[in-house]
N, C-alpha and C positions, 0 to 999 in steps of 0.2 A: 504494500500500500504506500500511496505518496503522500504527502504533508498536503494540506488543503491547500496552502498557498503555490504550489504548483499544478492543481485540478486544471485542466485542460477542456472545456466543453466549449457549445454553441447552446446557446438558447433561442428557439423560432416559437412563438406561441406562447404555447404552455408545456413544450415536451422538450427536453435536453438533450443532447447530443455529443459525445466525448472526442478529441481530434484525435482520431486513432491513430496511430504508426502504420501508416501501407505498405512500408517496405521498397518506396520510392527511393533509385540514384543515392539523391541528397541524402536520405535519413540514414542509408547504411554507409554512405562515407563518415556520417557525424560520430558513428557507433563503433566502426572501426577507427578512427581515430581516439575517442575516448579511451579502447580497449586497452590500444597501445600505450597508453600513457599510465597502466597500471603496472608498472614493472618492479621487482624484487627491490629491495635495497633503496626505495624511492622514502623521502617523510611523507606524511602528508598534506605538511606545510606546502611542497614541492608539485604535489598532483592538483592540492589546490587553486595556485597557482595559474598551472599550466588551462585546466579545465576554465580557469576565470577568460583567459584570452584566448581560447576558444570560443566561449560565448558571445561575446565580441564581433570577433571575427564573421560568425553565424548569423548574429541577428545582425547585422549588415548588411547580411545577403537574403535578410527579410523572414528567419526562420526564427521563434518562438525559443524566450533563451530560459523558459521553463520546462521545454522539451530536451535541452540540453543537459540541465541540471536535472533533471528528473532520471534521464539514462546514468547519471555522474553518480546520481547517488544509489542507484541500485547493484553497482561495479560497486564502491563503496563497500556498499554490506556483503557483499561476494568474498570480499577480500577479508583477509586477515594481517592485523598488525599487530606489533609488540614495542615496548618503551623500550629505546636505547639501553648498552648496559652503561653503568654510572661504576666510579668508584665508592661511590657514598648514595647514602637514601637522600631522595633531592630535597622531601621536608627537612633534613637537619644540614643539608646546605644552604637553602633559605634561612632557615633558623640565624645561624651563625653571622650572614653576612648581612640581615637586617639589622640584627644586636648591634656589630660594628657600626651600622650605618648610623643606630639610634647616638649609639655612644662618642662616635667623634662628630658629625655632623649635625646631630640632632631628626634625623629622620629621611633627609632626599641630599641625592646629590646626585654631579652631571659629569662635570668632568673629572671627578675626582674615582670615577669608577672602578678603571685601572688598579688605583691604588688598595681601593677595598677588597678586591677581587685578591690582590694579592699578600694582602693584610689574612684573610681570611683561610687563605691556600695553606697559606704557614700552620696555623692552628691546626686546621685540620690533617695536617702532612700530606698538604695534595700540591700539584701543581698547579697554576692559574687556567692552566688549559684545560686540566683533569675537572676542576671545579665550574668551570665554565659548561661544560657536556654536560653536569651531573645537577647543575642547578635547577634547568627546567624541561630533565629526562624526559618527566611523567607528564609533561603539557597535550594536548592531544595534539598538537601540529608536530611535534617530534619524534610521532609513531612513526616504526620503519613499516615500510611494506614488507611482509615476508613469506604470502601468498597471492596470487593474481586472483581473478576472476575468474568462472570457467565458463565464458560466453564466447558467443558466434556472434557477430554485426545483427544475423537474422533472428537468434534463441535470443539475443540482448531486445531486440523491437517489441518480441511478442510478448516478453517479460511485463517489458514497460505497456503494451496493453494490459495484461492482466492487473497491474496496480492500478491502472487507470480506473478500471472499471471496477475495483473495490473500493478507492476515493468517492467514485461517485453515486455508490448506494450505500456510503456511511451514513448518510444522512436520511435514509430511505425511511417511510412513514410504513410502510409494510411491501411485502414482494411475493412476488407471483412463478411458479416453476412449473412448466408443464413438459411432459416426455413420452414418449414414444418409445424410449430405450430398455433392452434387456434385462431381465428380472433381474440380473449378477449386479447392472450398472444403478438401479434404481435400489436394490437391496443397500448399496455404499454410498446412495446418496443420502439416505434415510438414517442408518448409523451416523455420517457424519451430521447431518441434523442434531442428532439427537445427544450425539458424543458433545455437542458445540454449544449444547444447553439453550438450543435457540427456540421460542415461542412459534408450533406451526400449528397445523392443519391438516392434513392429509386426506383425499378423496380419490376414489380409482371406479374407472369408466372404462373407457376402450382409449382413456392415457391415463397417469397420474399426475394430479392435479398437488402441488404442496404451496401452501398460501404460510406466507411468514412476516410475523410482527417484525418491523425495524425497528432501527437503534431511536430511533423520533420517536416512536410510542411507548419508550420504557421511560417512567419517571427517573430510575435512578440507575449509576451503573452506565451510561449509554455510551460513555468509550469500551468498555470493557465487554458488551453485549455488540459493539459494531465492530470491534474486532475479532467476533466469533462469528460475523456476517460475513466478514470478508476471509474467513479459512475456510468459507463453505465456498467460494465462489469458485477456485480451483477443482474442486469436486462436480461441480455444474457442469463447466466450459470439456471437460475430460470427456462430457457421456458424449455419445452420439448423435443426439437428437433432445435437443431443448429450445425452449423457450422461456424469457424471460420477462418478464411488467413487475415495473413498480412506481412507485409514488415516491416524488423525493421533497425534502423541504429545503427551501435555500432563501437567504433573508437579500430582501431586497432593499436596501435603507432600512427603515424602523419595523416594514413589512413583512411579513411572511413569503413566500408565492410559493403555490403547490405545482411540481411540474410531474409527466409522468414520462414516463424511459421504457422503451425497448429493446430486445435486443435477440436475434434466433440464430441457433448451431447454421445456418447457413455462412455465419461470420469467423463459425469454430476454426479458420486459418490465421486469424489474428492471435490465437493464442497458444501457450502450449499444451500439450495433448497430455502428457505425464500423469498417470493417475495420482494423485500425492499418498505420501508413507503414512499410512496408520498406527500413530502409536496405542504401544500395547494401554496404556493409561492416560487418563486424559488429567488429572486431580488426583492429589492425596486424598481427596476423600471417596474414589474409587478405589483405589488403592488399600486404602483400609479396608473397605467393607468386604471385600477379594479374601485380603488376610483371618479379617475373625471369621467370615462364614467358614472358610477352609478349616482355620483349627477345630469345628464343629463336625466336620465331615460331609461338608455341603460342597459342589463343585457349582462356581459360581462361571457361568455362560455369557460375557458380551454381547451386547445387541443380538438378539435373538430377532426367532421370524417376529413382523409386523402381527399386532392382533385387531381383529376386528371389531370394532365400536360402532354398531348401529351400519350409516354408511360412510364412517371414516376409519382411520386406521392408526393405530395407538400402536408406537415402538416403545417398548419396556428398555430398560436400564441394563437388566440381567434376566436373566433364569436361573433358578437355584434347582438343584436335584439332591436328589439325593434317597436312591433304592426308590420306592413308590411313590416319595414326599418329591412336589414337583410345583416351584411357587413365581409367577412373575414379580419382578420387583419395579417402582417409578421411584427415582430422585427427585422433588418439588423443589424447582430452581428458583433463579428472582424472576419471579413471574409478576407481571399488574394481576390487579382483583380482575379483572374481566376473564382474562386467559386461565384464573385459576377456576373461574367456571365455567369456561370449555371445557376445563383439562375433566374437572369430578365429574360434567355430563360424561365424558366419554368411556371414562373411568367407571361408571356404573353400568355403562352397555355392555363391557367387558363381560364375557362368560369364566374367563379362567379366573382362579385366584392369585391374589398380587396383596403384596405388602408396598404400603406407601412409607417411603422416606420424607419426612418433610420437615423444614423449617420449621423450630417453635413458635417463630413469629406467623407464620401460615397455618399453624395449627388452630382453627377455629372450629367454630359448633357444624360448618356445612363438609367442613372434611372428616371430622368424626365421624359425622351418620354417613359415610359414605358404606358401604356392607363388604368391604377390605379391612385388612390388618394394616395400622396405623402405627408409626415410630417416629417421635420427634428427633430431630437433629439441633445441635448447636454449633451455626458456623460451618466450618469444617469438619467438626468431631462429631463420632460416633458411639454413643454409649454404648460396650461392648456386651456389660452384664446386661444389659434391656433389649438388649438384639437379640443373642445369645437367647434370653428365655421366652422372647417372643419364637424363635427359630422350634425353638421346642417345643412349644404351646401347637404351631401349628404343625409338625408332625406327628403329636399324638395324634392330633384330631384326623389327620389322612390316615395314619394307621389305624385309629378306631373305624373308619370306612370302612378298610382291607379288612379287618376282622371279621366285623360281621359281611361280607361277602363271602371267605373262606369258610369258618366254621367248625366245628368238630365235627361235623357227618363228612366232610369232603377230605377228612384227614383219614378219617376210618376207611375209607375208601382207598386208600393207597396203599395199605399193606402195613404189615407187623414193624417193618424199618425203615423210616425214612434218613435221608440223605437232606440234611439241612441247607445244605449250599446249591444242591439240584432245585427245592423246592423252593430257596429263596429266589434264584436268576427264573425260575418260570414264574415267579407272582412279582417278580420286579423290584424286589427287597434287597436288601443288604443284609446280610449274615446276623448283624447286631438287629434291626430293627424283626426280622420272623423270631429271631430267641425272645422278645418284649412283648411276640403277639400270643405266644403260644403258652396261657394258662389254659391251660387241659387236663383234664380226670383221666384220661383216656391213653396219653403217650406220656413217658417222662423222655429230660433230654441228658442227654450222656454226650459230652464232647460235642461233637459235629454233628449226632444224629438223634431224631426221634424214634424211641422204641417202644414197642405198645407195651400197655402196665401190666395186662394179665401174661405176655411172654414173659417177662421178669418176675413176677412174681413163681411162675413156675421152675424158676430155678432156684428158688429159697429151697429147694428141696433137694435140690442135686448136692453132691460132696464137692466143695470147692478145694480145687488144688492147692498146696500152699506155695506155688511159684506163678509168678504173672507167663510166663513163656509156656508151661501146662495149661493156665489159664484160656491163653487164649487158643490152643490146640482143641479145649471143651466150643468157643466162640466157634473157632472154624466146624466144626461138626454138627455144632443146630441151626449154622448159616446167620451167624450175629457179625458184626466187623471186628477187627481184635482190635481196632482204633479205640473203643469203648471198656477195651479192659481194664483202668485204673479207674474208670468211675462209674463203673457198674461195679466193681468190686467196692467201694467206699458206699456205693447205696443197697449193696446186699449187708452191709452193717461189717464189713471190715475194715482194718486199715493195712497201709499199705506201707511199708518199710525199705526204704529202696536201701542196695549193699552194689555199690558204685553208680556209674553213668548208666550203664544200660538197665532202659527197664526190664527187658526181659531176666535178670538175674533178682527182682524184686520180691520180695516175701508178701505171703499173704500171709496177717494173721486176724484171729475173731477177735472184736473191739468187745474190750472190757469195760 
């Protein structure tokens, strides 16, 4: 994005218009010349300089010397610089030779500089010339280049459209996106929405329609919310097939004036194509929430599929799982009051279960009675103990579902042995959560399996071995697993004394 004071439009009407870079002769001389002048080992003091008479020289020949500097400073942040090295930190060389200055002159001097300079070198065991470098190292015109740019005359033009055209819907009262592009390209346009914590809307017909609040309609925050406008815009210009409207506000004197903007992938050659990198986290406070559901045993899922709300369409935050327990989650950003009653209409048309994260300041009476699990947030932080037992609260309650779905008559039906870890992956469980479902008369559990009660009970009667390795010789013979030999032996009422590492060398004896 560019500084406002370089924006680049036309105004005809009431609709604006940005002076693109066409890739004319001229503008890729101006670009290739800029390139060149970003060379290693250059200051800054020096590139600025040179870029100043170039401008000059430019707009002389009638060409816009914000279009110059606009390319100047996008090289600029391409680049990489580092402060000279010093023999000393340049505040305690300032330090020292202000002192002096205070102390023999009383505060300024002009031609007496030399002498200070050298007055000061002494003290410090430097030379005039070493203190001289070191005094105003850290100035930002001192920075060395020590990485170029990595532009083309052409990758540098289309750059400079794409900041163009995020300058000029910072200001945007709300914005309009429609597409025709591939599930893959609209699926990453929607995560990035939603990654970006930007106010939308979503509707799908035979295109998708995403209507988004601007930076002009949020009371508070609107630098901070227009520059999550313009990280979406790289994600747009990338798809295929787009189209864009929006509404912009620009003061006219003491006035407001409302203008409106277009713009369709027809134009998709003025910019670059790159799909931009998705980081794995967008906030520490994704980031948290990632870490405590994990230490629970929750695997928390990134933008998941879009859900359907009535006839719009609601991107979740996360998916949590975990065995049968399966819950959408929304983050409640700075939202206006109006958007946060979009957000609870849509939020209610939902069919799945979701936990709402929200702001304690948003936390009011109309987000309570929403018929979701509800968790205030403060700030950035998340209380971990209140997540935590909300996490829990609503797994019982899925697993009370599983329950009574399952049953005791559906257990009976499988046979004298079950195989805990077979019956948990066919009901969709995790190992822990079918051992919490299974109070039953009917099977006890031994290790990893369910065994029915009257087979066990029928061996209170047979003579038990007094070695676990005999033990389970008797298991293999009435077709029991020998995995259950140490705690089927502790629930026939013995104990069990082991005499080294291996179990099989373990004594049975009857508990007294």
């Amino acid at each position: 994005m560019l500084p406002s004071q370089l924006l680049r439009i036309r105004v005809r009407g009431s609709k604006v218009y940005p002076l693109w870079a066409k890739g004319t002769d001229l503008e890729l001389e101006v670009a290739e010349q800029l390139i060149s002048m970003f060379k290693e080992g250059k200051t800054l003091k020096q590139i600025h300089e040179e870029i100043e008479e170039l401008e000059q020289i430019y707009e002389s020949a009638g060409l816009d010397f914000k279009f110059v500097r606009g390319l100047a400073l996008l090289l600029e942040r391409a680049s990489s610089f580092e402060s000279p090295s010093a023999s000393i930190e340049p505040s305690k060389a300032r330090e020292v030779v202000f002192r002096i200055v205070n102390e023999i002159y009383g505060g300024f001097v002009t031609d007496e500089r030399d002498y200070v300079i050298e007055i000061a070198a002494r003290e410090l065991g430097l030379t005039p010339n070493e203190l001289e470098r070191a005094l105003w190292a850290d100035s930002e015109e001192n920075l060395i280049l020590t990485q170029g740019p990595d532009y083309s005359p052409s990758s540098l033009l289309r750059q400079y459209n794409m900041s163009l055209l995020q300058t000029t819907l910072f200001k945007a009262l709300n914005m309009t996106i429609r597409t025709k592009s591939s599930g893959t390209e609209v699926k990453r346009l929607l995560r990035a929405v939603k990654r970006l914590g930007l106010m939308y809307t979503a509707t799908k017909s035979d295109l998708v329609e995403l209507r988004i609040d601007g930076p002009a309609s949020v009371l508070k925050m609107t630098t901070k919310y227009g520059t999550s406008l313009a990280k979406l815009i790289p994600h747009v210009v990338s798809m295929r097939s787009w189209y864009i409207m929006a509404d912009i506000v620009r003061k006219r004197g003491r006035r407001k004036a409302f203008l409106s903007f277009t713009l369709s992938s027809s134009s998709r050659e003025l910019f670059p194509q790159e799909h931009p990198e998705e980081p794995l986290y967008d906030s520490e406070l994704e980031r948290s929430f990632s870490s405590i559901v994990g230490s629970a045993g929750w695997i928390a899922l990134r933008e998941p599929e879009p859900l359907i709300a009535g006839n719009s369409i609601l991107i979740p935050d996360f998916l949590l799982k975990k065995g049968a327990a399966k819950i959408y989650v929304e983050v409640m950003g700075f939202w206006t009051p109006d958007y946060v009653e979009k957000k609870l209409r849509k939020i209610r048309e939902v069919k799945e279960p979701m936990l709402i994260l929200t702001r304690r300041d948003l936390l009011c009476s109309k987000v309570l009675r929403i018929p979701k699990d509800v968790i205030a947030i403060e700030g950035n932080k998340i209380d971990k103990v209140a997540l935590l037992r909300k996490l829990e609260e609503i797994e019982q309650r899925i697993l009370g579902e599983v329950r009574e779905r399952i049953g005791d008559q559906d257990l009976i039906k499988r046979g004298e042995v079950i195989a805990v870890k077979e019956l948990a992956k066919e009901l969709g469980l995790t190992g822990e959560q079918l051992k919490r479902l299974l109070d039953t008369d009917n099977y006890v559990l031994l290790g990893d399996y369910l065994v029915k009660r009257s087979l066990l009970e029928q061996l209170r009667e047979e003579d038990i071995p007094g070695v676990i390795k005999e033990f389970k010789e008797v298991l293999r013979r009435i077709g029991l697993p020998v995995d259950i030999a140490i705690p089927l032996a502790n629930y026939l009422g013995y104990d069990v004394v082991w005499r080294g590492l291996d179990e099989d060398n373990a004594e049975i004896r009857v508990r007294r």
